[in-house]
N, C-alpha and C positions, 0 to 999 in steps of 0.2 A: 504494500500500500504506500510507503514512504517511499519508493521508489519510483512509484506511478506518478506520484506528486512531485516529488524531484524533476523528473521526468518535464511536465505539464508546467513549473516554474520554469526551467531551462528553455524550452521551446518557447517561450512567451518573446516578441520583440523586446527590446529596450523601451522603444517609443512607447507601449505599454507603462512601464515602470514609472515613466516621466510623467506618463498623465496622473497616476498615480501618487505620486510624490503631491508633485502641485495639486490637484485635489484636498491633499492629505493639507500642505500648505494652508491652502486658502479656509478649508475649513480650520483650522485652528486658528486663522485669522479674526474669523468670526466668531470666536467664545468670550472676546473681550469684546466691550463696549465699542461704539464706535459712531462716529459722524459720518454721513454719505450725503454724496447727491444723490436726492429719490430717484432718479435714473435709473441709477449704477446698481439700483436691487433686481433688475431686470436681466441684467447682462449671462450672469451662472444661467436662471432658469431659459432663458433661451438659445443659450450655446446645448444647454441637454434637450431643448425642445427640438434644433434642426440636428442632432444628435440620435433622436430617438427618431424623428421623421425619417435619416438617413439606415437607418441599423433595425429598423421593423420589421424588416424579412423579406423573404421574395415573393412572398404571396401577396395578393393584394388586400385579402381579409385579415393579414397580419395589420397593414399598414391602417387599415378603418379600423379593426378594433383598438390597435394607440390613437388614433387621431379620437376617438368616442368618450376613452377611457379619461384620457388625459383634457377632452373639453370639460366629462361633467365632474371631473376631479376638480379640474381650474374651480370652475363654477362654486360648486359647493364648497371649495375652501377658501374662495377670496368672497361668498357671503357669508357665512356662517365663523370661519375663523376671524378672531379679535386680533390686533395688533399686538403685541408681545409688551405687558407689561412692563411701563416704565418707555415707551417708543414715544417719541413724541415731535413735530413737528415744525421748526424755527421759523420763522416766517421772517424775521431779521438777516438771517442767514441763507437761507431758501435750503437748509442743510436736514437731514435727518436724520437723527439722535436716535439709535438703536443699543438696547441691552445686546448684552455678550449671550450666544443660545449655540446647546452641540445642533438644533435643529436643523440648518444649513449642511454640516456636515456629514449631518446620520443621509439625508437624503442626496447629497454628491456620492456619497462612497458608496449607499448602494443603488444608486441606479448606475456606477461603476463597477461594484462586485455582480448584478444581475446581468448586465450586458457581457461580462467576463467568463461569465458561468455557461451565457448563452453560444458565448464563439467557440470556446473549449469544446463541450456540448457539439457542438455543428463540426468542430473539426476529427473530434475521436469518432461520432458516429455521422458521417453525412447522409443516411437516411432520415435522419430527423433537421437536418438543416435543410431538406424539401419537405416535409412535413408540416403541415399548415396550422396541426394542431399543437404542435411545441410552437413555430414562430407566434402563434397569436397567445398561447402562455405564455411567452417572457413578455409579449407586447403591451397586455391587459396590466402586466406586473409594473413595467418600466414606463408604461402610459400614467400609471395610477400615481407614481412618485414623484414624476414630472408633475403632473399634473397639482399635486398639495405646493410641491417646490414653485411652480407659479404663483399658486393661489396666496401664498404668505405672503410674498411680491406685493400683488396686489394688493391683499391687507394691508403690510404696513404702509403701500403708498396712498392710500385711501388715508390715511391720517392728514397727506398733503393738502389732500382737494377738502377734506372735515374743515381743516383748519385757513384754505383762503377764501372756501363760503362763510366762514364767520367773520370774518373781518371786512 
């Protein structure tokens, strides 16, 4: 077994490892506090959005159920999820003031461990990388984390538009 894995880290590109690192990076970035341009909370969730457009499989029922998954995911988490306690909007600034959260991170690393799992997966067995019903299970899965990973986005930038309707 520790040799199969051996095995499966060895064969991995480098270019792998790097997205990996920075991933790892950035989410630790984001455990501490932090000032943004409400922008710039958009930028992660949409490098995994044409991410996950691109890497959804070959099927094309792979590609609708992420594109389904990750709309009513968006949806429901940027109306129902609250801004993250203590986020709050400068209007002086036009900046926003975000708590330190692993949330950012847990959802980088795994819609990087499930797309990981997924290529592995397609490479040991390629009858399942035509398989329509494995590509729309990772897709349903990788759709879905995207999908909150936007939606918090959105939350916190909703604190923007809260705060220059009241003024």
């Amino acid at each position: 077994m520790l040799t199969f894995l051996f095995n499966i880290i060895r064969a991995t590109p480098i270019w792998v490892w790097v997205i990996l690192i920075a991933l790892a990076v950035l989410g630790v970035r984001q455990l501490r506090d932090r000032t943004v341009n409400p922008i710039s909370l958009f930028i992660a969730p949409l490098v995994f959005l044409a991410i996950g457009l691109a890497s959804s499989g070959r099927h094309g029922a792979a590609l609708g159920a992420w594109l389904v998954v990750a709309l009513i995911t968006t949806t429901i988490s940027a109306v129902w999820m609250r801004a993250a306690a203590g986020a709050r909007y400068d209007m002086k600034s036009a900046l926003l003031h975000i708590p330190g959260s692993a949330k950012p991170m847990f959802f980088m690393l795994s819609i990087f461990l499930f797309n990981y799992v997924a290529q592995v997966t397609f490479a040991i067995d390629p009858v399942k990388a035509t398989s329509a019903l494995w590509q729309i299970g990772f897709s349903v899965i990788t759709g879905a984390l995207t999908g909150v990973f936007l939606g918090r986005a959105i939350s916190l930038y909703r604190l923007r538009t809260v705060a220059m309707r009241s003024n």
